[in-house]
C-alpha positions as CSV (number, residue, x, y, z in Angstrom):
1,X,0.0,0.0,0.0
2,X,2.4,3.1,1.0
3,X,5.7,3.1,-0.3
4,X,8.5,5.1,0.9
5,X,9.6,8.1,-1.2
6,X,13.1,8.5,-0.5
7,X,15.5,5.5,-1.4
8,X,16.7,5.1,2.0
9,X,14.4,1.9,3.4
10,X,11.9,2.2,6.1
11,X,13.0,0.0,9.1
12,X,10.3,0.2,12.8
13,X,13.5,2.3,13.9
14,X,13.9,4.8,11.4
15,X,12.6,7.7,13.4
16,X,15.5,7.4,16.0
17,X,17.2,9.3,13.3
18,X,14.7,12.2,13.6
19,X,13.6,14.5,16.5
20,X,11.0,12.9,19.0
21,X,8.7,15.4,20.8
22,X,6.8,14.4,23.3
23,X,9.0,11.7,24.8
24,X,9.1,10.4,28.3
25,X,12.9,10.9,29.5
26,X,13.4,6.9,30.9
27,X,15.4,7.0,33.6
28,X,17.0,3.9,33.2
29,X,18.2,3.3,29.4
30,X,18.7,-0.6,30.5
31,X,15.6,-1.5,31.7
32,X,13.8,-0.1,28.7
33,X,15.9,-2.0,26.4
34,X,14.5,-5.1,28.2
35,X,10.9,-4.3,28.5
36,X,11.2,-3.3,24.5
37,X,12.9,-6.2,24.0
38,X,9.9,-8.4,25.7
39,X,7.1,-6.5,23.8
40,X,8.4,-7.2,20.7
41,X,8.6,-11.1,21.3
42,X,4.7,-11.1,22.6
43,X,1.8,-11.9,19.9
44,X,0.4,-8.3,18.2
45,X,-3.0,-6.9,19.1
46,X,-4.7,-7.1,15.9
47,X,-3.8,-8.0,12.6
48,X,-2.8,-6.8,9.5
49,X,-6.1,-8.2,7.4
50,X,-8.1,-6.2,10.4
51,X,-6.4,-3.0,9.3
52,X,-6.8,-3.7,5.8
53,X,-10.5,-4.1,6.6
54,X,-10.6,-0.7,8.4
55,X,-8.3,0.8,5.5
56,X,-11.3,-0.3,2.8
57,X,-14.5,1.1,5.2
58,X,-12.6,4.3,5.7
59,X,-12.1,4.3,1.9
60,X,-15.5,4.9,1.6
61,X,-15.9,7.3,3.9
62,X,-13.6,9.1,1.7
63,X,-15.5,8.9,-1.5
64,X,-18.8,10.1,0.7
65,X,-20.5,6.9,1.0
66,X,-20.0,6.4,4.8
67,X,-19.4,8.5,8.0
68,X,-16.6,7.7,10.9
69,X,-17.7,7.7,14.5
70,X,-14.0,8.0,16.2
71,X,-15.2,7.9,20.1
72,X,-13.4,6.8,23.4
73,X,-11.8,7.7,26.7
74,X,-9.3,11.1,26.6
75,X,-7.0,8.2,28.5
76,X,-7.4,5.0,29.9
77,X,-6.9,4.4,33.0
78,X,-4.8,1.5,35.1
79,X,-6.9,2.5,38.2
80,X,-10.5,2.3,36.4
81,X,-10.4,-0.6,34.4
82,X,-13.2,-3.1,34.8
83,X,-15.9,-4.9,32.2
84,X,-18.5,-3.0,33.5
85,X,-16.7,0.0,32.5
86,X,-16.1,-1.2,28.8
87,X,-19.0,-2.5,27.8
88,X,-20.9,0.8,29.1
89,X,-18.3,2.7,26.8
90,X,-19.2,0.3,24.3
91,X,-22.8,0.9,24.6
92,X,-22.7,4.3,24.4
93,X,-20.6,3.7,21.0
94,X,-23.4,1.4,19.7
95,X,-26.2,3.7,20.5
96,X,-24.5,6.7,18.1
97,X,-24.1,4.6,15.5
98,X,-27.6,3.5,15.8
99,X,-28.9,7.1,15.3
100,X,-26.1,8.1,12.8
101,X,-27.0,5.0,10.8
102,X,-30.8,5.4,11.1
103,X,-30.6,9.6,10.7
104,X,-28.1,9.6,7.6
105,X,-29.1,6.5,6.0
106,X,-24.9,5.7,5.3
107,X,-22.6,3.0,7.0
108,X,-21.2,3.9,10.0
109,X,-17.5,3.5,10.8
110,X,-17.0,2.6,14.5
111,X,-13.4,3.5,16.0
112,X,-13.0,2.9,19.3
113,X,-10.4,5.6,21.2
114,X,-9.5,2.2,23.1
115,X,-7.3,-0.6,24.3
116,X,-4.0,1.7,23.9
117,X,-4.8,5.2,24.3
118,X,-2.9,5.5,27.7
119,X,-0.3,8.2,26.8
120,X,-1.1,12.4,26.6
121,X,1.2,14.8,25.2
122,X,1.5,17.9,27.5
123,X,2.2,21.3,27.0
124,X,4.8,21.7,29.7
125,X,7.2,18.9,30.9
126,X,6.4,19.7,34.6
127,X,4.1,21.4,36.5
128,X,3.7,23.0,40.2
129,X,1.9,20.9,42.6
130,X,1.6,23.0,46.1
131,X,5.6,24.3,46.7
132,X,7.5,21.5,44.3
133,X,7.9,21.2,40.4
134,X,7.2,17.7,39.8
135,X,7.2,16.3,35.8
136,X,3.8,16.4,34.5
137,X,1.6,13.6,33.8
138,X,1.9,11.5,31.0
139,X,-0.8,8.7,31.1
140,X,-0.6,5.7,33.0
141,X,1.9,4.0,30.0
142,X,4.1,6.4,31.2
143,X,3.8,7.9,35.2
144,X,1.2,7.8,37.3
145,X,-1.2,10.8,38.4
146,X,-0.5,10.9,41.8
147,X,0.5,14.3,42.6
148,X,3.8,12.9,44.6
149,X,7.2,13.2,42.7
150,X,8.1,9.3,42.8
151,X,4.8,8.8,41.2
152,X,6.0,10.8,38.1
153,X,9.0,9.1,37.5
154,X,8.5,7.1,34.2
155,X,8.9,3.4,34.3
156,X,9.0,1.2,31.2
157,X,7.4,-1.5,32.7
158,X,3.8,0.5,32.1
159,X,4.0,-0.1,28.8
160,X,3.8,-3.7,28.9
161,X,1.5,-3.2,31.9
162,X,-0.9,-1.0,28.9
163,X,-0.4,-4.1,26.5
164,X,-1.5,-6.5,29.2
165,X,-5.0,-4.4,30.1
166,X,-4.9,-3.5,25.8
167,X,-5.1,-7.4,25.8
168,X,-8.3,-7.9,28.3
169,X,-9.9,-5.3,26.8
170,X,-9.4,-6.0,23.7
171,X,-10.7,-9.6,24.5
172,X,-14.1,-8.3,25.4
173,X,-14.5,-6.2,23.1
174,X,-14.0,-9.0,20.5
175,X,-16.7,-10.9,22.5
176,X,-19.5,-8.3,22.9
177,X,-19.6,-7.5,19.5
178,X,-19.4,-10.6,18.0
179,X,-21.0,-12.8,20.6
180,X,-24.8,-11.6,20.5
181,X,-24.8,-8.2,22.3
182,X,-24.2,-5.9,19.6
183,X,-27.0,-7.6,18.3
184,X,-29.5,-5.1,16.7
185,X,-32.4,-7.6,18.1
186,X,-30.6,-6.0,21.3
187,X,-31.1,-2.8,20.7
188,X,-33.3,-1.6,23.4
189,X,-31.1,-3.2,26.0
190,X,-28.1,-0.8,25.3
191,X,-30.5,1.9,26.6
192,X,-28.6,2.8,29.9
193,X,-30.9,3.8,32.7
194,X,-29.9,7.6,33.2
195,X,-30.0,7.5,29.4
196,X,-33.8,5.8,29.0
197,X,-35.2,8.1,31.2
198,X,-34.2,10.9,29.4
199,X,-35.8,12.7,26.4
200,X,-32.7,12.0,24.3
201,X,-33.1,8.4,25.7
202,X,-36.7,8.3,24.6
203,X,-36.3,9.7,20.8
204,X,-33.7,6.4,20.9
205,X,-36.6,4.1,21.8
206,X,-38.4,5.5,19.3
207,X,-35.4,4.6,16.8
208,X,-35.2,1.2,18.3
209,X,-39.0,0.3,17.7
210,X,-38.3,1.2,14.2
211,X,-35.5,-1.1,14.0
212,X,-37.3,-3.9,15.3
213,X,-40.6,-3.3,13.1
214,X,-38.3,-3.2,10.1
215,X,-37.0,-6.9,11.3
216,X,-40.4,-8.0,11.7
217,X,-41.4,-7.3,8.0
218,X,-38.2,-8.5,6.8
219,X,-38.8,-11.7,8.5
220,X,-42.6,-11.7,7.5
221,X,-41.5,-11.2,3.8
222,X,-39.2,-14.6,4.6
223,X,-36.2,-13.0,4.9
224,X,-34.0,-15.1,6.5
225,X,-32.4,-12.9,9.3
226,X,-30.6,-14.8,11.2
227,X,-28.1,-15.6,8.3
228,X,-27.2,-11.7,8.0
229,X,-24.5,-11.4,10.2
230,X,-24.4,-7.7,9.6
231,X,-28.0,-7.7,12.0
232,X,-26.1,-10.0,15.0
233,X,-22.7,-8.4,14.6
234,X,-20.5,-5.8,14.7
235,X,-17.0,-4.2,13.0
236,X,-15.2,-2.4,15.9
237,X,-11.8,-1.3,15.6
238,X,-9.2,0.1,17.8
239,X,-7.3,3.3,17.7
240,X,-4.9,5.8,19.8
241,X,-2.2,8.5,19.4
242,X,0.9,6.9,18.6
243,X,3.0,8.9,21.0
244,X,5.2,6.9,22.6
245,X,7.5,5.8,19.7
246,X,9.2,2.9,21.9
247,X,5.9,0.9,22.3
248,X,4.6,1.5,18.6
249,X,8.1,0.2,17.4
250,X,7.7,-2.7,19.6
251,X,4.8,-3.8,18.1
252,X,5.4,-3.3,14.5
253,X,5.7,-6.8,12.4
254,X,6.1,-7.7,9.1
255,X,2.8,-9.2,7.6
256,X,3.5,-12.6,6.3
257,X,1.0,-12.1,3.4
258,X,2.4,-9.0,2.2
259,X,6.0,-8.6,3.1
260,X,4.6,-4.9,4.4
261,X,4.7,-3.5,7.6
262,X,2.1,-2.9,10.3
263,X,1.6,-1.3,14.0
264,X,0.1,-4.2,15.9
265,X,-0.8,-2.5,18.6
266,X,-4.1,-1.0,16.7
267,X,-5.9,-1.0,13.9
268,X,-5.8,2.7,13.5
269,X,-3.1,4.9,14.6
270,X,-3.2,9.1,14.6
271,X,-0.4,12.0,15.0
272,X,-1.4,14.8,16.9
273,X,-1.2,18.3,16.4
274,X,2.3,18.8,19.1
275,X,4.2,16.0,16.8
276,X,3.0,16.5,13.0
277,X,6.2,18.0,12.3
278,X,7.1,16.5,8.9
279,X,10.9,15.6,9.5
280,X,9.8,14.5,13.0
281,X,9.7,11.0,14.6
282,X,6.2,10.5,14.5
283,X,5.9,11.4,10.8
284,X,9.2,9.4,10.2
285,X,7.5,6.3,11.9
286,X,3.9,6.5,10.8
287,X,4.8,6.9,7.0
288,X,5.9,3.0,7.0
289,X,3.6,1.5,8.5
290,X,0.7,0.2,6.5
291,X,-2.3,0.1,9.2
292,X,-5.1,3.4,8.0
293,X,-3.2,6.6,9.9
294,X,-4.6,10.2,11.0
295,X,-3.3,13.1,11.7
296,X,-5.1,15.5,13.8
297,X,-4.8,19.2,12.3
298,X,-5.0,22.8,14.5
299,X,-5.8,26.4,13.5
300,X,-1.9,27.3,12.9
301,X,-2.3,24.6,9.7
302,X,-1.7,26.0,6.3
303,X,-3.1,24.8,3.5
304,X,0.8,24.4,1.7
305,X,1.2,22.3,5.6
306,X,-1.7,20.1,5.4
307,X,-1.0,20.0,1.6
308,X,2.8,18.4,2.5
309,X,1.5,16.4,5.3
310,X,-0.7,14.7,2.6
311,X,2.5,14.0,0.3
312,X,4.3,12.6,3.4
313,X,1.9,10.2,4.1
314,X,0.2,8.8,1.8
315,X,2.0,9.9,-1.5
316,X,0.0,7.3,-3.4
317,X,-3.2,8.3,-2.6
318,X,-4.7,5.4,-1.3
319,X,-8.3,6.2,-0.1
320,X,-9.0,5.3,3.7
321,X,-5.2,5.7,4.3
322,X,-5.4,8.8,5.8
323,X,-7.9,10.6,8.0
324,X,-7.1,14.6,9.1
325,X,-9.0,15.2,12.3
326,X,-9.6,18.7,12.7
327,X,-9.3,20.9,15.9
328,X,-9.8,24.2,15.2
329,X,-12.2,25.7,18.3
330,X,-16.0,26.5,17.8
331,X,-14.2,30.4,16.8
332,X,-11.9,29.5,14.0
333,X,-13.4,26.6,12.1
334,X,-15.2,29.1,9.7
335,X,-12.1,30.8,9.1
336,X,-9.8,27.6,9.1
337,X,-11.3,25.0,7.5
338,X,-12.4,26.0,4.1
339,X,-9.0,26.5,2.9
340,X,-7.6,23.5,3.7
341,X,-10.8,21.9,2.1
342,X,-10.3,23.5,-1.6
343,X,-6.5,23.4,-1.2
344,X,-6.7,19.5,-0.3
345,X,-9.6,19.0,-2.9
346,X,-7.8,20.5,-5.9
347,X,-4.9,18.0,-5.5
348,X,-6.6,15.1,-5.2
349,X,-5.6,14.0,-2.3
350,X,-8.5,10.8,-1.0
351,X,-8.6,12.1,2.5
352,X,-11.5,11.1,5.1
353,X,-12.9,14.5,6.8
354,X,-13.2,14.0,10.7
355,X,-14.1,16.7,13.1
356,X,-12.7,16.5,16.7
357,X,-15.1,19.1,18.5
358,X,-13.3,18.9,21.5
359,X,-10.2,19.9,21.6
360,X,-10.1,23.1,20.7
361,X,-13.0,24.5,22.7
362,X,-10.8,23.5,26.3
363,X,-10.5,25.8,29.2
364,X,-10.0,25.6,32.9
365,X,-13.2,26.6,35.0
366,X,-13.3,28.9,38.1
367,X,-12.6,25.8,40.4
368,X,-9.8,24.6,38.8
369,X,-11.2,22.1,36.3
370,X,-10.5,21.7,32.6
371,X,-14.2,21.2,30.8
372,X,-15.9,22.2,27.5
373,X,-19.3,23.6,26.7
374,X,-21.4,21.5,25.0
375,X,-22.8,24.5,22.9
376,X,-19.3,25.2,21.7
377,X,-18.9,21.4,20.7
378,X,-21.8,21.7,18.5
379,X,-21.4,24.9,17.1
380,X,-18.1,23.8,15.7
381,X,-20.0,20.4,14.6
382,X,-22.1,23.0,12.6
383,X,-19.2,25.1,11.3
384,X,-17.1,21.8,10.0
385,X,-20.7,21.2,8.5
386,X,-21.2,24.3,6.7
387,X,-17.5,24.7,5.5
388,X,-18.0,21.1,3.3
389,X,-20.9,22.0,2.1
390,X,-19.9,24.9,0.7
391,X,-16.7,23.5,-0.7
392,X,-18.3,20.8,-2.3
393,X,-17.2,18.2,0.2
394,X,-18.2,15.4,2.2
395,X,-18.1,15.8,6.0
396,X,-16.5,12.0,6.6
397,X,-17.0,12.0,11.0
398,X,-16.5,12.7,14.4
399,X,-14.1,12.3,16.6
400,X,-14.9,12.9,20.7
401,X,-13.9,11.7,24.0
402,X,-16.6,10.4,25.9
403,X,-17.4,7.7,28.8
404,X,-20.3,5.5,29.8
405,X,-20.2,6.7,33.4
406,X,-22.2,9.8,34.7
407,X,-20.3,11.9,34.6
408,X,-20.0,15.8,35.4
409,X,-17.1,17.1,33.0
410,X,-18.3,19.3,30.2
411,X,-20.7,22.1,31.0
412,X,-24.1,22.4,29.8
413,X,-26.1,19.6,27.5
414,X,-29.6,18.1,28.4
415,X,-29.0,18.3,31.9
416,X,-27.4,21.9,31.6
417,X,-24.4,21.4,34.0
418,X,-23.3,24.2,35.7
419,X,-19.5,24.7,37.0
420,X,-20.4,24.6,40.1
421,X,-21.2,21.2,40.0
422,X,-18.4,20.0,37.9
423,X,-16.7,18.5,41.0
424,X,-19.9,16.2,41.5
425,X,-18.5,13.4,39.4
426,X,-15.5,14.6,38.2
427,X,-13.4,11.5,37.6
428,X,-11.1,11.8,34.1
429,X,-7.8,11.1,34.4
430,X,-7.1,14.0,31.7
431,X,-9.4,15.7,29.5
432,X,-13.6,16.5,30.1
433,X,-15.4,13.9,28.3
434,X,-19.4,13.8,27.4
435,X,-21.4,11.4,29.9
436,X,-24.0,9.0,28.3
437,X,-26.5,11.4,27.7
438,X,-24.5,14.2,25.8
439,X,-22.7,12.1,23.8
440,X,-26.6,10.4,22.8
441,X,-27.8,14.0,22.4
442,X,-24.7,14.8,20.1
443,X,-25.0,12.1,17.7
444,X,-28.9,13.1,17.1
445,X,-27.2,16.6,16.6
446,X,-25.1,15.3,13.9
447,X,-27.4,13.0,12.4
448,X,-30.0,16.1,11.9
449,X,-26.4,17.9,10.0
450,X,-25.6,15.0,7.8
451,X,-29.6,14.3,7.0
452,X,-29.4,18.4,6.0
């Protein structure tokens, strides 16, 4: 699929070669030879006919004939990890589809921001906690979030810690949507309580008794259902920032099909906006490997810098290779976005569209807490919206961090939180994230946009 365009060969260690932001500064070069050492002789996460798969769905999320729902935790957690927890996440996942599906009458992509997003980039290597500088936070691959200076020292042993709790999760996953309960006969069932209760819940009902008198006619018209697996199960694939270079490089093999290589730590793998640089590490490592990439793009993006980024990663156009997730803020998209759109357009370049709401409308509350507004996250919905359609485009997704729990982390939505009760249920380990209910009440938002 992607070829390299210098004449120098692409090796899993090239980017050593190149600058590496965003790097944890290991404190004992030995010991992380030997964890990378034992990562790379345990079995990959997924495999490279998986990421093929994903590469040919988001292909046609490229060419306008489906829409990516890119949705997870800001950064999993070591401390909060439990079944309960991912299949509620999972549910949540399920139900957006649902309505994207049912609203917008085109597949629906589901990416999962899950079993490896565990590292954050930060925007300062430390940070004062009472009268010390202690190094900032990292995610749980890297340090721990105990405000205590030990706690912050990085320790490669997390990272095979993250591919041990990747594995389990990774497990279930596998088994919940393939093993009866993504099941659209199940529909109702993923219907959490605070959600059911809820108008937002209620319009979903209303979807899911639509689903299940469609069934009935089908099966009335002798229809055999239970030979379409597409009713009784589920594509879900996995994603995360591929930040910290020594565990990607770990877990990139050589396919034995194809002689190419892939990250086997995902199906999906994204840059962010800190480590784009295009003579960077990340950009170095991610041009190699073979799995579908992203990269997520900010307001200081150029069209002649998004242009290049294209060239650097996916020089032979392949559609569903490459996704540019947008960041702009709910006060720049208008200004930011349609440029990049014609620029991108007019050299042919087979990107998929996605929209990350979230990122760019962050900022730290009276009490101390980072959150979003909800308004803000749909109003830049509806300005990523508006620029494709008057460029001509196709809006391919959304990206957005969200959890199954109920949560009180990003102001306003149905239940109209306040900031003065953001420390109610406060619990991310990083980032806001929607609870059930916003992130339900979001999708119907964006259904309404695509159906317009």
């Amino acid at each position: 699929m992607t070829r390299r365009p210098t004449s120098t060969p692409w090796t899993p260690d090239s980017w050593r070669s190149r600058p590496a932001a965003q790097q944890p500064v290991w404190p004992d070069e030995g010991e992380l030879k030997r964890v990378h050492a034992q990562l790379a002789g345990l079995p990959p996460l997924v495999f490279a006919g998986e990421a093929r798969h994903l590469t040919r769905a988001l292909g046609q999320a490229a060419e306008g004939r489906a829409f990516v729902l890119q949705a997870g935790d800001c950064a999993e957690s070591f401390s909060e990890f439990s079944a309960d927890a991912i299949r509620d996440k999972l549910k949540v996942i399920l139900q957006m589809a649902v309505v994207l599906t049912y609203g917008s009458g085109v597949p629906v992509v589901k990416v999962g921001r899950i079993a490896g997003q565990f590292a954050k980039p930060r925007s300062s290597p430390t940070e004062q906690v009472g009268d010390q500088v202690i190094e900032s936070f990292r995610g749980h691959m890297v340090n721990d979030d105990l405000p205590e200076r030990s706690a912050r020292v990085p320790d490669p042993n997390r990272l095979v810690a993250a591919y041990q709790q990747s594995v389990s999760t990774l497990n279930l996953l596998r088994a919940f949507t393939k093993g009866g309960f993504a099941d659209l006969s199940q529909v109702h069932a993923w219907n959490q309580q605070f959600v059911a209760s809820s108008a937002e819940g209620q319009q979903f009902e209303d979807i899911a008794e639509g689903i299940d008198r469609a069934l009935r006619f089908m099966a009335a018209c002798g229809i055999n259902l239970t030979a379409e697996d597409s009713l009784h199960e589920v594509d879900f694939w996995t994603s995360h920032e591929a930040l910290i270079l020594d565990y990607e490089e770990a877990l990139t093999r050589r396919d034995s099909l194809t002689e190419e290589w892939y990250d086997c730590s995902a199906h999906m793998l994204w840059v962010g906006e800190r480590t784009r640089q295009l003579d960077g590490a990340h950009c170095e490592f991610l041009s190699g490997i073979n799995n579908p990439i992203g990269s997520k793009i900010g307001p200081s993006a150029t069209a002649d810098d998004v242009i290049d980024l294209c060239e650097r990663l996916n020089p032979q156009r392949v559609p569903g290779r490459l996704t540019l997730i947008t960041r702009f803020g709910v006060d720049a998209i208008d200004r930011a976005l349609p440029p990049l759109l014609r620029a991108v357009r007019d050299q042919g370049h087979p990107v998929v569209w996605v929209c990350d709401p979230m990122h760019g409308n962050t900022f730290t509350a009276e009490g101390g807490q980072k959150t979003r507004r909800f308004d803000d996250i749909i109003g830049e919905l509806k300005g990523f919206f508006r620029a494709h359609q008057s460029e001509g485009t196709w809006p391919g997704g959304v990206h957005v961090e969200l959890t199954g729990d109920d949560v009180t982390e990003c102001l306003g939505g149905v239940e109209d939180i306040v900031e003065g009760q953001l420390h109610q249920r406060y619990t991310t380990t990083c980032d806001p994230r929607l609870n059930a209910r916003q992130a339900l009440d979001l999708a119907f938002g964006v259904a309404e946009l695509l159906r317009s």
